[in-house]
N, C-alpha and C positions, 0 to 999 in steps of 0.2 A: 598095673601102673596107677589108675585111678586109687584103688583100693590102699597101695602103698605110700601114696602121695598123700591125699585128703579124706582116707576113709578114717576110722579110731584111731586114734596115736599115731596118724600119717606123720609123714617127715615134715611137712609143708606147717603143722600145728603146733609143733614142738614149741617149747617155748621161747630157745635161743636165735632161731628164726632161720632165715637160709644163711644169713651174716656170721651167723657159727660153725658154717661149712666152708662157704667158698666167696671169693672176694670179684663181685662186680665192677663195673663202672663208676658206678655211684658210689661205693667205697673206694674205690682207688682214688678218688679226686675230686674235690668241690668245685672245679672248674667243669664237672662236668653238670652239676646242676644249676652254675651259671649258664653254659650252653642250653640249657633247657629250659631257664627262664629268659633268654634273651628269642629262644622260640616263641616263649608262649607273650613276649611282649608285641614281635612280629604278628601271631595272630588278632590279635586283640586288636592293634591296626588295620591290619587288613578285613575287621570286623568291623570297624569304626565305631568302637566302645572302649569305653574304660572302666569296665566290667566284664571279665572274663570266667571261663570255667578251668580250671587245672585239674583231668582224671588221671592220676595213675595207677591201671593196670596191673596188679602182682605187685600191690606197695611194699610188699616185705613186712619190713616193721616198722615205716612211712619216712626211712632216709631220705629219701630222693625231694619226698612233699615237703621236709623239712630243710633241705639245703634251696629249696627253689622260694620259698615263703619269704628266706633269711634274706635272697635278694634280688626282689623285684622292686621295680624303682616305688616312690612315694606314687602317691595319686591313681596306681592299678589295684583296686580290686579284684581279687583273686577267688571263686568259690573253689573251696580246696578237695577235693573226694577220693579216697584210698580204697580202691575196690580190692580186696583181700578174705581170702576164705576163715584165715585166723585170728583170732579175739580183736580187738580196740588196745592197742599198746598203751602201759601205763603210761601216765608224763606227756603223751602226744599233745601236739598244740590243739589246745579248743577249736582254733578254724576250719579243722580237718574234719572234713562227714566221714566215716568209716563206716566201709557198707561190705554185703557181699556181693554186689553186682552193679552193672556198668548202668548212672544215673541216667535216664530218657531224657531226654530232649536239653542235654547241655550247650551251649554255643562256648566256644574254645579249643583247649588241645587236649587229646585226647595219646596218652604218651604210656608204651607197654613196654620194657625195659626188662629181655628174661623172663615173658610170662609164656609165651607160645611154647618155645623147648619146654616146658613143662604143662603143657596141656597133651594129656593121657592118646597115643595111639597103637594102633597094630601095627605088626612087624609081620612082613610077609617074607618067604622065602621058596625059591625052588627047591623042585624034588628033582631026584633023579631022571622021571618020567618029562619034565620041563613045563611044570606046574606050578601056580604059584598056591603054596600054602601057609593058611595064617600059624603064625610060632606061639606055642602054647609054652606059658611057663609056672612053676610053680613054686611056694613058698622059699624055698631054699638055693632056687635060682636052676633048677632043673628043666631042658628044655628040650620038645616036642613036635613034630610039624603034624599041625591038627587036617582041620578043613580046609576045601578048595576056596580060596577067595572068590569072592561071586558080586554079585549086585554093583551098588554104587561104590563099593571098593573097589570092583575089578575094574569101571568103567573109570575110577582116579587113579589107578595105577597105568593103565593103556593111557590115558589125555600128559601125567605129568612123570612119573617114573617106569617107563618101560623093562621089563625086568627079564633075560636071554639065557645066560647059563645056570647049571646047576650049581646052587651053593651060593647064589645073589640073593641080596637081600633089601629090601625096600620098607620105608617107615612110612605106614598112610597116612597123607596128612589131612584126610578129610574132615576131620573134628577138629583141626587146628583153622582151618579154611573159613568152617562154621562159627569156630567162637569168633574171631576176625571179623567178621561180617557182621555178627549179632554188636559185637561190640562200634564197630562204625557206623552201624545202622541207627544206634541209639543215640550219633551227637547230631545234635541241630544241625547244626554248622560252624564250620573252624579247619583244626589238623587233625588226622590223628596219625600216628608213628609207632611204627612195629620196630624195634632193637633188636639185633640175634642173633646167635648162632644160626648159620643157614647156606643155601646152596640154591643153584636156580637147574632148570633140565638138560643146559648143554653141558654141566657138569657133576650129576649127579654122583654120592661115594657106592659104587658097588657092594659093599657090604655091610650097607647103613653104617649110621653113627651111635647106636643105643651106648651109654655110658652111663656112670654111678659117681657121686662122690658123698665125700663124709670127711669132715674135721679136716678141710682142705687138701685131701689127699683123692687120687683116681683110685677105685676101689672096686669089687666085681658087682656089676647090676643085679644085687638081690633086692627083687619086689616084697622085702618084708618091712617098711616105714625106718629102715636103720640110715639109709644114704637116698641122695637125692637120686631121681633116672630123670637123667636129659636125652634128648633125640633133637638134635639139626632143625630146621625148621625149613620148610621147601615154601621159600618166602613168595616167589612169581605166581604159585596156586594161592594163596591166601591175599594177594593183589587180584586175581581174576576172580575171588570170591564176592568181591565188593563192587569193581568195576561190572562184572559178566554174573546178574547176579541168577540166572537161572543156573540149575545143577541136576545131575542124574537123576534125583530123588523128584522132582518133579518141577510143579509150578513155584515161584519163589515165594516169602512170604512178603507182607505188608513192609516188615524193613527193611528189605531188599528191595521191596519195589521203588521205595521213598528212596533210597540210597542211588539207584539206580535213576531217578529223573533230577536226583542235586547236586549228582559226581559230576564236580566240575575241570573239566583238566584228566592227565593219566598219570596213574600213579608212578611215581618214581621209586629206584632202589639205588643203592649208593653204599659205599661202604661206610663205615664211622670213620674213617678219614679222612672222607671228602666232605660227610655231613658236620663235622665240628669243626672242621677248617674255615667251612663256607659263617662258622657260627661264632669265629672268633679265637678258635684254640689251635694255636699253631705250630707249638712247640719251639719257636724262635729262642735262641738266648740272647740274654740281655747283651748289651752291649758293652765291652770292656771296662771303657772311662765310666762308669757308672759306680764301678767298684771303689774308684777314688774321690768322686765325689758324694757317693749315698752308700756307703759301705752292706748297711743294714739293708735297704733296698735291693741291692746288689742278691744278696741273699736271698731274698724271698722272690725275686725273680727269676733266678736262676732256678731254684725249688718247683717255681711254679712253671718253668719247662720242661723241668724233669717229668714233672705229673701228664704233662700235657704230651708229652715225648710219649709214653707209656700211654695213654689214651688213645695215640692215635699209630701206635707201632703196626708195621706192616707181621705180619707172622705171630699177632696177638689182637690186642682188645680193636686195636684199626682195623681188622678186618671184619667185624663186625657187620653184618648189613644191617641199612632203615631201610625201611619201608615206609615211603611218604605219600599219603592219599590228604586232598582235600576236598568237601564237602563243602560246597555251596559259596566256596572263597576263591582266589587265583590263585593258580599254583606255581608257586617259587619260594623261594626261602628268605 
């Protein structure tokens, strides 16, 4: 997955970006980067500055930085940072730092939007014998149950996915846990927000969720750089990674420890329905006599329900979950 994802001619490098496969949030709707700049306007008060930081996480090809730049009010200073493994996008606005990794010591929000589903795990599965073992696959999408899961694997599948019969399957999220942490670890202080496809442990899918796409179609999970591989995100362990920051592996490091004496409040999770309702987008339609008085208004507020409808559908992009941790700020929205 790593390898297929951002190793040579990963999928993640391509040039057309992931917006040439499959259609996010952020493409479905520019209310939703209003919603995310009325967050990051929320933060910056609750910072008591009018100089804020804006990171996003898996910037793609810096959509989201560029719908949230377009509008935030006059008078907020924005440092803009697109943490992204592939190139600096031609055209991109000057204000954007375009980096590979999440800036130290930003104060702001700190906003990950489909970056965790595609942070690289293993896939365990039982045997026969009622064992779990890791699923070996190769180039062509051919697959094997290797070695016995052991170590700090086995001790994050026993704490968050417990795994019973043969032929269940389990997606480790412990490298997704880690990047989460490393990344929260590194803002001063502010928000920061995990977006996702995801699942918590008194619902876990019994036979994972590994999936592929390409050219906007679901397509068969070949690890060769052709289609994207997503996996679910087990969002409540990558919340305990930041609040509980010791882990099997041992002692914690320095930004966990720092994380750990500025976590202020418990993190919250929410679906995207509750978080962009709470943000302003609520899928209302306009009101009738509007239509006769402001014909044209009438229209583009109807349109702009329809996006918002679709943002926030139950059995789609609504069910999305955030993950809301604050650092060193109060927490509410």
């Amino acid at each position: 997955m790593q390898e297929a994802l951002y190793g040579p001619g990963g999928f993640f490098l391509r040039p057309e970006g992931p917006a040439g496969h499959f259609r996010t949030s952020v493409h479905a709707s520019p209310l939703f980067a209003g919603a995310v700049a009325r967050l990051l306007v929320r933060t910056a008060e609750e910072l008591g500055s009018d100089e804020v930081a804006f990171v996003d996480v898996g910037a793609g090809r810096g959509e989201l930085l560029a719908g949230v730049l377009a509008v935030v009010p006059e008078g907020l200073r924005v440092r803009a940072y697109g943490v992204e493994r592939a190139a600096r996008p031609a055209g991109l606005d000057p204000r954007i730092t375009w980096t590979d990794r999440v800036p130290e010591g930003a104060r702001g929000l700190l906003f990950a939007n489909e970056w965790l589903d595609n942070v690289p795990v293993e896939v365990a599965e039982v045997d026969a014998a009622g064992a779990a073992r890791y699923v070996e696959v190769d180039a062509g999408g051919t697959e094997r149950l290797g070695a016995v899961v052991g170590g700090a694997d086995a001790a994050w599948l026993e704490r968050w996915w417990p795994l019973g019969e043969p032929g269940e399957r389990a997606e480790i999220g412990r490298t997704r846990d880690e990047a989460w942490a490393a990344a929260v670890g590194a803002l001063a202080a502010g928000t920061a927000v995990a977006v996702d496809y995801a699942h918590l442990r008194a619902a876990r899918p019994p036979f994972g969720t590994l999936a592929a796409f390409r050219e906007g179609r679901e397509v068969a999970p070949v690890p060769d750089g052709s289609c994207d591989l997503t996996v679910h995100v087990a969002l409540d362990a990558c919340a305990a990674a930041v609040a509980e920051p010791a882990d099997t592996r041992g002692a914690p490091d320095a930004a966990h420890a720092r994380v750990a004496d500025d976590f202020a409040g418990e993190p919250r999770i929410v679906t995207q329905r509750e978080a962009l309702r709470s943000l302003g987008v609520t899928g209302a339609r306009p009101p009738l006599a509007l239509a006769s008085t402001d014909p044209a208004g009438y229209v583009r507020a109807l349109a702009a329900a329809g996006e918002a409808a679709e943002l926030t559908a139950p059995g789609g992009l609504g069910d999305f979950l955030w993950l809301v941790q604050r650092i060193g700020a109060p927490a509410r929205y």
